[in-house]
N, C-alpha and C positions, 0 to 999 in steps of 0.2 A: 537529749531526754525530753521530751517532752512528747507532743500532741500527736471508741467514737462508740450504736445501741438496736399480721403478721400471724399467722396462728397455726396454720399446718405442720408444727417443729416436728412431729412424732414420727414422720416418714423421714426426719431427718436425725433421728437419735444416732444411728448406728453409722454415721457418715461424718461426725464431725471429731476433732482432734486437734491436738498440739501439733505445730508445727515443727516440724522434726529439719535435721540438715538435712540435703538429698545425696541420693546414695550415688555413685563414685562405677567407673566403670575402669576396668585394669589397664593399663599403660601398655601400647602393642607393642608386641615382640621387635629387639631392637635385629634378629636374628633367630632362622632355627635353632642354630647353635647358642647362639647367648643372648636368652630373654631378658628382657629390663624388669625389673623389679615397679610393683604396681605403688600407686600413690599410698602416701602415709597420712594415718588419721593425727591431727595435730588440735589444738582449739587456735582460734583467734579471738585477740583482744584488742577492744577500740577504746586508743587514748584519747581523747575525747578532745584535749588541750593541747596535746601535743601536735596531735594528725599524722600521727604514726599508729600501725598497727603491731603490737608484739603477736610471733607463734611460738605456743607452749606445747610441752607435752599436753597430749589429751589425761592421761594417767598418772597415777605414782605422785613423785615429786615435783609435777609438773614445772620443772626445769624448759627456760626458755632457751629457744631454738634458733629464733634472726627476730631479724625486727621491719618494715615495711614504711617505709612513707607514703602516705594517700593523698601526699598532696602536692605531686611533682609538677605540678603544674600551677602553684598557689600566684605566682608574679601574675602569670598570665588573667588568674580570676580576679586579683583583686583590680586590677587594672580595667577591667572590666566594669567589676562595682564600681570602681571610684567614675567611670565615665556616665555614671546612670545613678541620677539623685533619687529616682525610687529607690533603685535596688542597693544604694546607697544606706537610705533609709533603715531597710528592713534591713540589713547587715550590722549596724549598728544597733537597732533592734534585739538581736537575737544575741549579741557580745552582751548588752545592757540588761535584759532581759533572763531567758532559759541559761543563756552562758555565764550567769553568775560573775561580770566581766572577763570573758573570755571568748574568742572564737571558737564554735563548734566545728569541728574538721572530720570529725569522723562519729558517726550516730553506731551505723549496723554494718555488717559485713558477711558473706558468705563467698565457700569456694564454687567455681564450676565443677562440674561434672566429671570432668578427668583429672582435675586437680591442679590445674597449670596457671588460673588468675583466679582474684579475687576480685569481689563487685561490695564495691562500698559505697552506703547513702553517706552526703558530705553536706549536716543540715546549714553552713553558713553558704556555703555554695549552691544551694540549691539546686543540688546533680544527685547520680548515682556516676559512677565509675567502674570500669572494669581496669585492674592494673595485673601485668605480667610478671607472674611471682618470677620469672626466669632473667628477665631484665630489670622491673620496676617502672617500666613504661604503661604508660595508657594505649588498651585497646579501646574504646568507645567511651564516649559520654552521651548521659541521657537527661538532661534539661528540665526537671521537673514543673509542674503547674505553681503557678504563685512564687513564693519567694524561699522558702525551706522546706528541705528534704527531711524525714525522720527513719522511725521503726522500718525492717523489712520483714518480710517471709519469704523462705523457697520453696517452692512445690514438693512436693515427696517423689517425685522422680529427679528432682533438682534442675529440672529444665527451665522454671519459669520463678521468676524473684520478683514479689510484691512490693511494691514502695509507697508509703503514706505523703502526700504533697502535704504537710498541713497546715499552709494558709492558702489552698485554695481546693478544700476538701473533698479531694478528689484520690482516690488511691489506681497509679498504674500499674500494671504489669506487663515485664518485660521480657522477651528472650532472652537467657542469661548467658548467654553467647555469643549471640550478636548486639544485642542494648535495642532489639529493635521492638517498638510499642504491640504487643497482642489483644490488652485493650485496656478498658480503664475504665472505674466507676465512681458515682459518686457518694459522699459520706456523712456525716451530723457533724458539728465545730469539730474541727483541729484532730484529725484522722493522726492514731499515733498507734495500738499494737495491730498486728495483723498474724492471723491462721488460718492456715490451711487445713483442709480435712485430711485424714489419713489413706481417701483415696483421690484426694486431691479435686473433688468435684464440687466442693465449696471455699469460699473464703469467709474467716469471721474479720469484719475491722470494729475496733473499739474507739471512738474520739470520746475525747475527754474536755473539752472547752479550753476556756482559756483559764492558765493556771499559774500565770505571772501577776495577775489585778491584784490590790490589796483587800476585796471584796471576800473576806477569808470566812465569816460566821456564818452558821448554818442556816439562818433567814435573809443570808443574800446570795444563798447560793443558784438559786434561777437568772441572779446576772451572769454565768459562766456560760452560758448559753447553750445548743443542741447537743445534748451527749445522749448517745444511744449505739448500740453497735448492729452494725448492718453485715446481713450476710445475703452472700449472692451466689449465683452459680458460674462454673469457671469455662464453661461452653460459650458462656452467652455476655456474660456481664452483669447479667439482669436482678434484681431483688427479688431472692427470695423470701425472706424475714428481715423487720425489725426489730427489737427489745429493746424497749424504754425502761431501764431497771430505776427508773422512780416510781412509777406505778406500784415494782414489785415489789421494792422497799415499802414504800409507803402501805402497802396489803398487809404488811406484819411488822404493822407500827415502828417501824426506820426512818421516820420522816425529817432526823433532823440528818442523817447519814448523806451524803452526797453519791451522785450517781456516774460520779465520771469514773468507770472501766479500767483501771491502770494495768499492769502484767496479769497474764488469764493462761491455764494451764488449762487442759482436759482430762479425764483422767482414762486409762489406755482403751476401755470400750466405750467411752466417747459418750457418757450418761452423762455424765456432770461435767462441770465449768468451775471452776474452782479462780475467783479474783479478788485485786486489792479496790480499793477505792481510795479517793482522795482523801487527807486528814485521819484517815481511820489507823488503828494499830492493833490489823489482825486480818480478816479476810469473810468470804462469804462462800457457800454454796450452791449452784444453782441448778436444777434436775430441769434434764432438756428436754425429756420427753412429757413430762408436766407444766414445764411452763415456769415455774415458782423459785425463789428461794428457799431452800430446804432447812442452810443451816447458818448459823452466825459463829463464828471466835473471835473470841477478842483475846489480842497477845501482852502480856505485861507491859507496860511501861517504863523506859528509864526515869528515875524519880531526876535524872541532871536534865532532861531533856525538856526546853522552853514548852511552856503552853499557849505561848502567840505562834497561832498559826501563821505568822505573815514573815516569821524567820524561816518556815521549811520549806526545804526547796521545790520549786514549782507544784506545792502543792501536794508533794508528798508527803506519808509518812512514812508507811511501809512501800517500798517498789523492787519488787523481784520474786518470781515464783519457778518452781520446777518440781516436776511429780518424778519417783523413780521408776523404773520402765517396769518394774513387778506392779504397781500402783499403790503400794501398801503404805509409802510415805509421801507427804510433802516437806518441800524447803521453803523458806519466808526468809527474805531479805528486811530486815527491820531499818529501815534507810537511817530515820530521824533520832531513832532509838539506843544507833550502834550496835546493834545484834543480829544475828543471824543464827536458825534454827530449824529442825527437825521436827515435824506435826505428825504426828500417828493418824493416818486417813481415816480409820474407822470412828475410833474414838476420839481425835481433833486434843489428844494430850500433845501437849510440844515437849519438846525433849529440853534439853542444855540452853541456854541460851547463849554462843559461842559471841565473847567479842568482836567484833568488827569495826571500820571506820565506817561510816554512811555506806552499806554495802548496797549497790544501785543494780543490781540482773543476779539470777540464780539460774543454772544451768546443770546439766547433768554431763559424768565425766564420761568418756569413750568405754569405760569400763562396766557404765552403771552403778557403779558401788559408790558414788558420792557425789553433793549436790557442789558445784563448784561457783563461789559469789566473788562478785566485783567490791573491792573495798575503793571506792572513788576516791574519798577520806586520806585514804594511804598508801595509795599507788599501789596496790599489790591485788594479787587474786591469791585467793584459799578455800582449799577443798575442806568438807564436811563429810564421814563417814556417815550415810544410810541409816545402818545397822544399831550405830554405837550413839548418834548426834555429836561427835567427837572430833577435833579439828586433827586434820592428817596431814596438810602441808600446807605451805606460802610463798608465793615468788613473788618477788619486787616486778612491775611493770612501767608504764611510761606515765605521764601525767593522767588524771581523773578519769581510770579505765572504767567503763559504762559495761556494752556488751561484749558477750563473750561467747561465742559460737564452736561448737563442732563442724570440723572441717578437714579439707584433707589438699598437700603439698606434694610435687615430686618426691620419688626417694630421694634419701641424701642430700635432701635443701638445707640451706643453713642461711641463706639471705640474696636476695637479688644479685646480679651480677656486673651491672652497671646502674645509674641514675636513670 
């Protein structure tokens, strides 16, 4: 979890978007006579401490299904680190640091295309991976800039997966089939969400600074350094836009609000940007083809919940968002708060405010019908109904589950087949 922000945007209203999984193409025929059944949509869940990935149903009672090691290879890395006192450094860094003393092993994840591996950023190792759901082996590694890997995105064809370097703020993208570089750009401090458009001819990345310093109150917040989110075009590489949302905070007197970008939805015709910011407990609006923020919420408070900002974790308060695919609601992951909730888009009324432990990504279920959060807190993911703001299921997962992806496995997986 952790770690970005120009004036033509109006040719770019109708082109920008939530990053969606990509879409899945069917299993060939194992025979005229007897076709194989096509991949099944499943979520993925990154335990963050563990370095295992659990796969759940997408739907229902999301009941898990196998579980994944991402880190078949952990002897080999740390061995590595341990021979190289920078990379040493920063590895101990990132345990001391964002890992709330723990190793980060697993950030983001997404499937390929047919369904048969998964590609995981691994921010203590500083890679992305592709591992074979079939066996549990590694097909490619890809070596990120600097010293941690974070946030990914995958194209809306699912062909190409985004990765944030961010301590060397640079975001690459890769083949997601072969791990091989297609190009890479670069970003404002500490490159951490990334999206894609919905025709896939832009990327947004969001950096957020640095968000471990104890430099927490709202007159030192210029020491967290470049936050602004850059979008580019996905032909070229090249910058198209920047948005420095201090500026636009500071336009409708937000100035003691911090600008660093945390989880950013779109909402489905791509007019607005809907995100969290640092320290804040609620979210904002931003209309893309004006340029401005529109709107402000501010979401309740836990009255148990510390007012030293230098207890929340990296700098959260709120971190996780997800629109449902009609656009008529959103979900807020209330991190610092313990809650997680249901926002009326129009009118920006939340609904229930469902307990949760520290719920850290908000995602939507295979079905649409509910916003599915990470309770970090409690080892578990649980579904939110839409309709009702009503809590409709929970499964136990691995240690401090983060994200939590839409994705798709062979028929009939149930877990790797060897180590």
């Amino acid at each position: 979890m952790s770690a970005p922000r120009s004036r033509h945007l109006c040719t770019l209203a109708t082109a920008l978007t939530l990053a969606l999984c990509g879409t899945t193409t069917a299993a060939t025929a194992a025979s005229p006579a007897a076709p194989s059944a096509g991949p099944r949509e499943v979520m993925f869940v990154g335990n963050n401490w563990d370095g295992t990935a659990d796969v759940i149903e997408s739907t229902g009672d999301l009941a898990r299904i196998g579980r994944i090691d991402v880190v078949p290879d952990k002897a080999a890395r740390l061995a590595e680190i341990n021979a190289d006192p920078i990379k040493w450094a920063f590895f101990l860094g990132i345990r001391n640091g964002v890992g709330e003393g723990h190793d980060q092993l697993v950030d983001d994840m997404y499937a390929t295309p047919d369904g048969t591996s998964m590609v995981v950023s691994r921010p203590s190792f500083a890679d992305v991976v592709s591992i074979d759901l079939a066996t549990g082996r590694i097909n490619w590694r890809f070596k990120v800039s600097g010293y941690r890997a974070d946030h990914m995105a995958v194209s809306p064809d699912g062909t190409r997966v985004a990765v944030s370097a961010s301590t060397a703020n640079t975001v690459h993208v890769l083949d997601i089939v072969s791990g091989r570089q297609i190009g890479s750009f670069a970003t404002g401090d500490k490159p951490h969400e990334n999206v894609f458009s919905r025709d896939g001819r832009y990327i947004w990345n969001m950096s957020i600074g640095d968000v471990n310093t104890a430099l927490d109150e709202p007159w030192l917040d210029w020491t967290k350094g470049d936050r602004r989110i850059t979008v580019v075009d996905t032909s070229t590489f090249k910058q198209v836009k920047v948005i420095d949302m201090r500026q636009r905070l500071d336009a409708i007197g937000l100035k003691d609000y911090s600008d660093a970008v945390r989880p950013a939805v779109f909402s489905p015709d791509e007019s607005k940007l809907y995100f969290q910011v640092s320290f804040f407990n609620g979210f904002l609006e931003y209309d893309v083809a004006s340029d401005r923020i529109t709107r402000v919420k501010t979401l309740p408070k836990n009255p148990a919940t510390t007012t030293d900002r230098t207890k929340w974790v990296n700098d959260s308060r709120h971190h996780g968002m997800s629109v449902s695919p009609d656009g008529t609601k959103l979900c807020v992951a209330g991190t610092m708060d313990d809650y997680a909730t249901v926002v009326d888009r129009e009118t920006l009324q939340e609904g229930p405010l469902v307990t949760a432990s520290k719920p850290y990504w908000a995602t939507v279920s295979g079905d649409g019908r509910s916003c599915v959060v990470s309770e970090s807190g409690a080892d578990r993911v649980t579904a939110i109904d839409f309709a009702t703001g009503r809590k409709t299921a929970s499964v136990e997962v691995g240690d401090h589950p983060q994200r939590v992806r839409l994705a798709r496995v062979p028929a009939g997986w149930t877990g790797p087949s060897a180590g």
